[in-house]
C-alpha positions as CSV (number, residue, x, y, z in Angstrom):
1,X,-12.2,-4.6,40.6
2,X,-11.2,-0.6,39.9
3,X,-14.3,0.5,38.0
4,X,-12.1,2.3,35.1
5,X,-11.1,-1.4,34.1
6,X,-13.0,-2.1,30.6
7,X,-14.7,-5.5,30.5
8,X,-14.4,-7.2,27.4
9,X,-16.6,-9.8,25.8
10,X,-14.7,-12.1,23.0
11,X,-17.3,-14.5,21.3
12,X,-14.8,-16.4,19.1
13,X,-11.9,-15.6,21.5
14,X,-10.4,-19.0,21.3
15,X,-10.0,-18.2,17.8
16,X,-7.8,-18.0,15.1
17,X,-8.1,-13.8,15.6
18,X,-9.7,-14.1,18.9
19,X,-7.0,-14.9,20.7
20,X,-4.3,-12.3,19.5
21,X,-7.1,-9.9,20.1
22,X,-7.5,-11.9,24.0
23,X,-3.6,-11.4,24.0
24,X,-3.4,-7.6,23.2
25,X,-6.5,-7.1,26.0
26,X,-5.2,-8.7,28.3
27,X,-1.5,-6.9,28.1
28,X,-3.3,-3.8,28.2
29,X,-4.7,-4.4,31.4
30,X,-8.4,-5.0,31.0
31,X,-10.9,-7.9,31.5
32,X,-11.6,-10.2,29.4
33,X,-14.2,-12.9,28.9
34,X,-13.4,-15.5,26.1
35,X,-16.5,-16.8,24.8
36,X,-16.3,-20.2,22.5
37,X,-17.8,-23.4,21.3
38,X,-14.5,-25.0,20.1
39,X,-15.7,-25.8,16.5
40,X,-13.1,-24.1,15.5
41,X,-11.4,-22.3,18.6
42,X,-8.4,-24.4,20.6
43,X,-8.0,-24.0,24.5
44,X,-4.3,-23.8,23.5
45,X,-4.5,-20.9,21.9
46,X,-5.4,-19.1,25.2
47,X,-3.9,-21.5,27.4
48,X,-1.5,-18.8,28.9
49,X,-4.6,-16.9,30.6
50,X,-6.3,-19.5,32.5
51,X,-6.7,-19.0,35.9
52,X,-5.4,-14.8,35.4
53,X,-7.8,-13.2,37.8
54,X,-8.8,-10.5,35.0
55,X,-9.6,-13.3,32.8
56,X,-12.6,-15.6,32.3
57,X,-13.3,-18.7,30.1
58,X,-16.9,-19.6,28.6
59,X,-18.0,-22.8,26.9
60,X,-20.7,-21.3,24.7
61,X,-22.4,-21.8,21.4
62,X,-23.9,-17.9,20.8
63,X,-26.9,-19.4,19.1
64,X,-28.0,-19.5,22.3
65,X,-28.6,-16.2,24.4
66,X,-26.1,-15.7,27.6
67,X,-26.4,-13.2,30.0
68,X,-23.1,-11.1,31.1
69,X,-22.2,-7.6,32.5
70,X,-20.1,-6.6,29.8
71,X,-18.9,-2.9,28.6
72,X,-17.9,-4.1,24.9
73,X,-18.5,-7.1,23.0
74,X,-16.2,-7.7,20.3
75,X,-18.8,-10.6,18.0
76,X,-15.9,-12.5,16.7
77,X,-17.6,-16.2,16.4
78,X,-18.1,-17.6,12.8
79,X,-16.1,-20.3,11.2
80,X,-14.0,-17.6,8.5
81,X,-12.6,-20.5,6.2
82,X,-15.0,-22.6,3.6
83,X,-13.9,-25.7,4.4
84,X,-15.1,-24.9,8.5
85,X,-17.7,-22.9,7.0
86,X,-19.4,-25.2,4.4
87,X,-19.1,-28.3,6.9
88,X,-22.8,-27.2,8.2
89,X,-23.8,-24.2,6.3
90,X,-27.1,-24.1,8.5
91,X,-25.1,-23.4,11.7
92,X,-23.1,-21.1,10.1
93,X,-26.0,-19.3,8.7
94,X,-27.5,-19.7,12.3
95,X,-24.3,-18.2,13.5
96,X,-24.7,-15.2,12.0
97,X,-28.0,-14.6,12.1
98,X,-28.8,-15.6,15.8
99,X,-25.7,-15.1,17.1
100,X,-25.8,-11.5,16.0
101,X,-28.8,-10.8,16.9
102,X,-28.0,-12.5,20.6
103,X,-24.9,-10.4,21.0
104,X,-26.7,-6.8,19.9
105,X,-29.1,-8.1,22.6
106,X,-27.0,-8.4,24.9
107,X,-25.5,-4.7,24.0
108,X,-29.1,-3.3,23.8
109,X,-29.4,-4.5,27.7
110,X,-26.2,-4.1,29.7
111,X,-25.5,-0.5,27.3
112,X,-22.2,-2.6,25.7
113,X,-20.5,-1.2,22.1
114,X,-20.9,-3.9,20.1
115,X,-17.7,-4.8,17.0
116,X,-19.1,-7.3,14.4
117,X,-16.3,-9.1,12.5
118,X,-17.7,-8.5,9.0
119,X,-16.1,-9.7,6.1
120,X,-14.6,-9.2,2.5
121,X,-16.9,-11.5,1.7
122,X,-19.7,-9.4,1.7
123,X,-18.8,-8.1,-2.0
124,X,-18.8,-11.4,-3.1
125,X,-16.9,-12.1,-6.7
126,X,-16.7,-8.3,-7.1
127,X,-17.3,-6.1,-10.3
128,X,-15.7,-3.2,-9.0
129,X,-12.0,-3.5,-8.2
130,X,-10.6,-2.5,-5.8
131,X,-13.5,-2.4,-3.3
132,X,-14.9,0.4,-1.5
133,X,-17.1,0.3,1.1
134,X,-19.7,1.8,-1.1
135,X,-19.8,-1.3,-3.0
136,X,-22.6,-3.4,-2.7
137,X,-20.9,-6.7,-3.9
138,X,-21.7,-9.0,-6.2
139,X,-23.3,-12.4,-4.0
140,X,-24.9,-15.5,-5.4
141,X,-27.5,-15.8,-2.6
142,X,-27.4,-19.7,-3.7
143,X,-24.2,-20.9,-4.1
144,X,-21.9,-22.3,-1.8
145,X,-20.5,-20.1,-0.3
146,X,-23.5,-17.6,0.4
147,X,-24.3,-19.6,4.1
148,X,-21.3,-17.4,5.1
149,X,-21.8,-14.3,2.8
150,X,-25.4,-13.5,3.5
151,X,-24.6,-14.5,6.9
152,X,-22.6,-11.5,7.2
153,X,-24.5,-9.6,5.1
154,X,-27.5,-9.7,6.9
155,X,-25.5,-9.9,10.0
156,X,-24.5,-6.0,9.1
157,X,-27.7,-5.2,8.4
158,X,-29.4,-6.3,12.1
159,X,-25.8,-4.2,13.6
160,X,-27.7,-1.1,11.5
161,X,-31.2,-1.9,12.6
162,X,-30.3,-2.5,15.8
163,X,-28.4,1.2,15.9
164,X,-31.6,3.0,14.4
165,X,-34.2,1.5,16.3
166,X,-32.4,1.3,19.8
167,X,-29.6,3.2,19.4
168,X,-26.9,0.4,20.0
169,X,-23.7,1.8,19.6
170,X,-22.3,-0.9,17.2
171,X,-18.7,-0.8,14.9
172,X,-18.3,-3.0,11.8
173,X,-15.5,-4.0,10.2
174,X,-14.8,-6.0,7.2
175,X,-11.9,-8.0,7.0
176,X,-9.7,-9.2,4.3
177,X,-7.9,-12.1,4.1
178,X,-5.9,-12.3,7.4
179,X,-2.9,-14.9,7.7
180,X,-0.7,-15.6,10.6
181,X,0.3,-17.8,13.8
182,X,-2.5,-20.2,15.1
183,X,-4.1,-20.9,12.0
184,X,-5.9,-24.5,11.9
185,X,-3.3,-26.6,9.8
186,X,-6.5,-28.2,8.0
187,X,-8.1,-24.6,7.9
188,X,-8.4,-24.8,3.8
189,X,-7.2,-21.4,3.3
190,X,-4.7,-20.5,1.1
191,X,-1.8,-19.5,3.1
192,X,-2.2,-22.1,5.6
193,X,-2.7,-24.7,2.6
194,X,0.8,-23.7,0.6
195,X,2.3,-23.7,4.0
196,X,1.2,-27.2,5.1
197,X,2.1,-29.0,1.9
198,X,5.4,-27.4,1.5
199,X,6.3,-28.3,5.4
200,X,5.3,-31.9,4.2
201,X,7.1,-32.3,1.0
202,X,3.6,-32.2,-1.0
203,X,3.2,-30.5,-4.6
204,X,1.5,-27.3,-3.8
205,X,-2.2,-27.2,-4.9
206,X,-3.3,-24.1,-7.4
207,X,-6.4,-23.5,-8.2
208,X,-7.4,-22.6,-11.5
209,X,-4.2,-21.1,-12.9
210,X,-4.0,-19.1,-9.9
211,X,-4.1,-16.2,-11.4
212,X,-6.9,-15.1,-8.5
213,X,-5.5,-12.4,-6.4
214,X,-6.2,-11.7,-3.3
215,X,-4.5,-9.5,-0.3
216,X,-3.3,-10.8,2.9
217,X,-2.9,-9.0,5.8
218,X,-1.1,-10.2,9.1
219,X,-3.3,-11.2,12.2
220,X,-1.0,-8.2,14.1
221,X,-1.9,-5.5,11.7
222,X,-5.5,-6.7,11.8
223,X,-5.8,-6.7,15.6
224,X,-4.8,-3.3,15.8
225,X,-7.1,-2.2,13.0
226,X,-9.8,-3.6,15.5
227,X,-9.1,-2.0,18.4
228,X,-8.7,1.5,16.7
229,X,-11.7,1.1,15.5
230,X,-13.6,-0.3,18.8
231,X,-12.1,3.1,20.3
232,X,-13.1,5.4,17.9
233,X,-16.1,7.2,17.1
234,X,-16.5,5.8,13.6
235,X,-19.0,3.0,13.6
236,X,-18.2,2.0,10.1
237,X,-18.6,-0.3,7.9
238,X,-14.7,0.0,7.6
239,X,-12.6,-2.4,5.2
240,X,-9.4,-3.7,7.3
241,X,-6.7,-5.4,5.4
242,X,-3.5,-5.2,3.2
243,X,-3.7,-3.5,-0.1
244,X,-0.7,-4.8,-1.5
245,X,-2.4,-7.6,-3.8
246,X,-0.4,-10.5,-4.7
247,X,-1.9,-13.1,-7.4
248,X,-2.1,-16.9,-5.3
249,X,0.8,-18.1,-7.8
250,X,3.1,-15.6,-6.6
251,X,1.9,-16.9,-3.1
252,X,2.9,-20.3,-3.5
253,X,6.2,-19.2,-5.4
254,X,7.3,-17.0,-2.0
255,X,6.1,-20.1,0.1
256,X,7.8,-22.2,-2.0
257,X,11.1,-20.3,-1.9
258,X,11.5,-20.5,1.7
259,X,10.7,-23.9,2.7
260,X,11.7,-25.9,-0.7
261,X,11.9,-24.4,-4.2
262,X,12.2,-28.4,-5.7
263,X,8.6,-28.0,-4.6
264,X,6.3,-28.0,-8.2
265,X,2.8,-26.4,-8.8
266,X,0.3,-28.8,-9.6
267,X,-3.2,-27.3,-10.5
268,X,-7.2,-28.2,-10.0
269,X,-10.1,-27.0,-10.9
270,X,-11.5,-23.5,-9.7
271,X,-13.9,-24.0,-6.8
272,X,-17.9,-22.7,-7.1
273,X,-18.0,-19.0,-6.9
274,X,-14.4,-18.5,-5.8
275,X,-13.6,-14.7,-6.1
276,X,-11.5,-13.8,-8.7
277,X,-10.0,-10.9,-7.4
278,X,-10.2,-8.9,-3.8
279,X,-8.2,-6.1,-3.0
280,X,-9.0,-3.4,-0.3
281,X,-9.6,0.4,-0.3
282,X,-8.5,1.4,3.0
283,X,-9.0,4.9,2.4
284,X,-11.2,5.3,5.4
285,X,-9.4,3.4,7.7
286,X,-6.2,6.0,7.0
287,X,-8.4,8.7,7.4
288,X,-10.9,7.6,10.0
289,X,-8.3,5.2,12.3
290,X,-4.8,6.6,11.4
291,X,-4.6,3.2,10.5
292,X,-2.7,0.9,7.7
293,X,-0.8,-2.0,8.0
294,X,3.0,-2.7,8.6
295,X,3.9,-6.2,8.5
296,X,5.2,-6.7,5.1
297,X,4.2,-10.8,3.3
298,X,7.5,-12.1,3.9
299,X,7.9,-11.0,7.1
300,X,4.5,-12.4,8.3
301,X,5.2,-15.7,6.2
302,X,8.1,-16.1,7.7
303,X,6.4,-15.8,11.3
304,X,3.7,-18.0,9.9
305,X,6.7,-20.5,8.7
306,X,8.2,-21.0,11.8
307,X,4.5,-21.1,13.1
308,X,3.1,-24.3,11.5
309,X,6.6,-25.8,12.0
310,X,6.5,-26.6,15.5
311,X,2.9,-27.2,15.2
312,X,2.6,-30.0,12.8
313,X,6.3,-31.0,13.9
314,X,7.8,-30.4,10.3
């Protein structure tokens, strides 16, 4: 193999993200090794790469340490929905914290740049709007949800630790709400949700009076956020995501409107802790990555439409 060939280590790569990320990779001619566990990944979603001499598939739970010759890791693996998420929030928890700390391990011996997938999440139900990266955040430690936002949170901090004690070079990214082509149908976020039931006839499901807002931004966009960032010299933390907000009513109104507007809005109570609103500065990223995103919501819905129809066969 030509030595200037990068090699890439994916932990999550089966992924919802993971794989467009294996798919850009791969296009652009370098090595990749998927690393999963298939809690959430599917083999399907990086079916076309098996048996690709430049490509490399690991069963894997990255609780557990695994040795590899690797130049950059790109530490994707974390159930990212709280329906995946809260199933076990001890192995998510674990997740974070071990598998972290396994990865800049792994980094810290074979000399790797490490990406963390860091999340939005890590401001919590925030009480500054929109959110910097300055912001602390605003996390109950004990609630529900906190088995994946002090996951992340103290994932961050061991990428930090990790770069001032042994000079791991590490990047760290915080992602909004991403949306887009091979999301789990039962993933329990909201685009996938409004999706789902309108492709089956059902009443779409708001929460609250879904007045929430949040900003969605499409798997493409994100992926190249990613890699600009894994290539430059900015280690971060850096918020990647759409700033456009949009409140979750006027969501399920545009999903509505293009599947079937007879559809009506039924609503249930608000869910523990659910943010009320999250919106991205992306300030840095412009500055920092040259980077903001393109794909506009309809034209990623759309996408994400015709998506979820051939996969639930609606």
């Amino acid at each position: 193999m030509p030595a200037s060939i990068t090699r890439n280590l994916i932990t999550g790569g089966a992924g919802f993200v993971g794989s467009h990320l294996v798919d850009r990779l791969m296009e652009a001619g370098e090595e990749v090794l998927c690393l999963d566990n298939y809690f959430t990944g599917r083999k399907a979603n990086i079916a076309r790469w098996i048996g690709h001499p430049r490509f490399e598939l690991i069963r894997h739970d990255v609780t557990e340490p695994i040795l590899l010759e690797v130049d950059r890791i790109w530490h994707l693996a974390c159930p990212a929905s709280p329906v995946h998420y809260q199933h076990n929030p001890i192995k998510t928890a674990k997740t974070s914290f071990l598998g972290t700390y396994n990865m800049l391990g792994l980094a810290r011996r074979v000399g790797a740049r490490l990406l963390l997938a860091s999340t939005s999440e890590v401001y919590g139900d925030p009480e500054v709007h929109p959110q910097p990266e300055s912001y602390r955040g605003c996390v109950n430690t004990i609630g529900i949800r906190s088995c994946y936002d002090e996951g992340k949170r103290i994932a961050e901090t061991l990428c930090f630790d990790y770069q001032r004690m042994h000079g791991v070079d590490i990047r760290v990214v915080r992602i909004f709400n991403t949306y887009g082509p091979r999301m789990l149908p039962d993933d329990g976020r909201v685009v996938s949700n409004f999706i789902v039931q309108a492709l089956r006839g059902e009443p779409l499901t708001l929460y609250g009076e879904g007045s929430q807002t949040r900003s969605f931004c499409y798997v493409d966009d994100l992926v190249e956020g990613l890699i600009r960032l894994m290539n430059g010299s900015h280690c971060g933390p850096i918020n990647i995501g759409n700033p456009a907000e949009f409140t979750i009513r006027q969501l399920a109104e545009l999903v509505r409107a293009r599947i079937n507007p007879e559809l009506e809005l039924v609503q249930r109570p608000l869910p523990a802790d659910d943010p009320l609103q999250r919106q991205p500065v992306i300030d840095l990223a412009r500055q920092q990555l040259g980077w903001q995103p393109t794909v506009p919501l309809e034209r990623g819905l759309d996408a994400t439409i015709s998506y979820f129809r051939e996969a639930i066969g609606a």
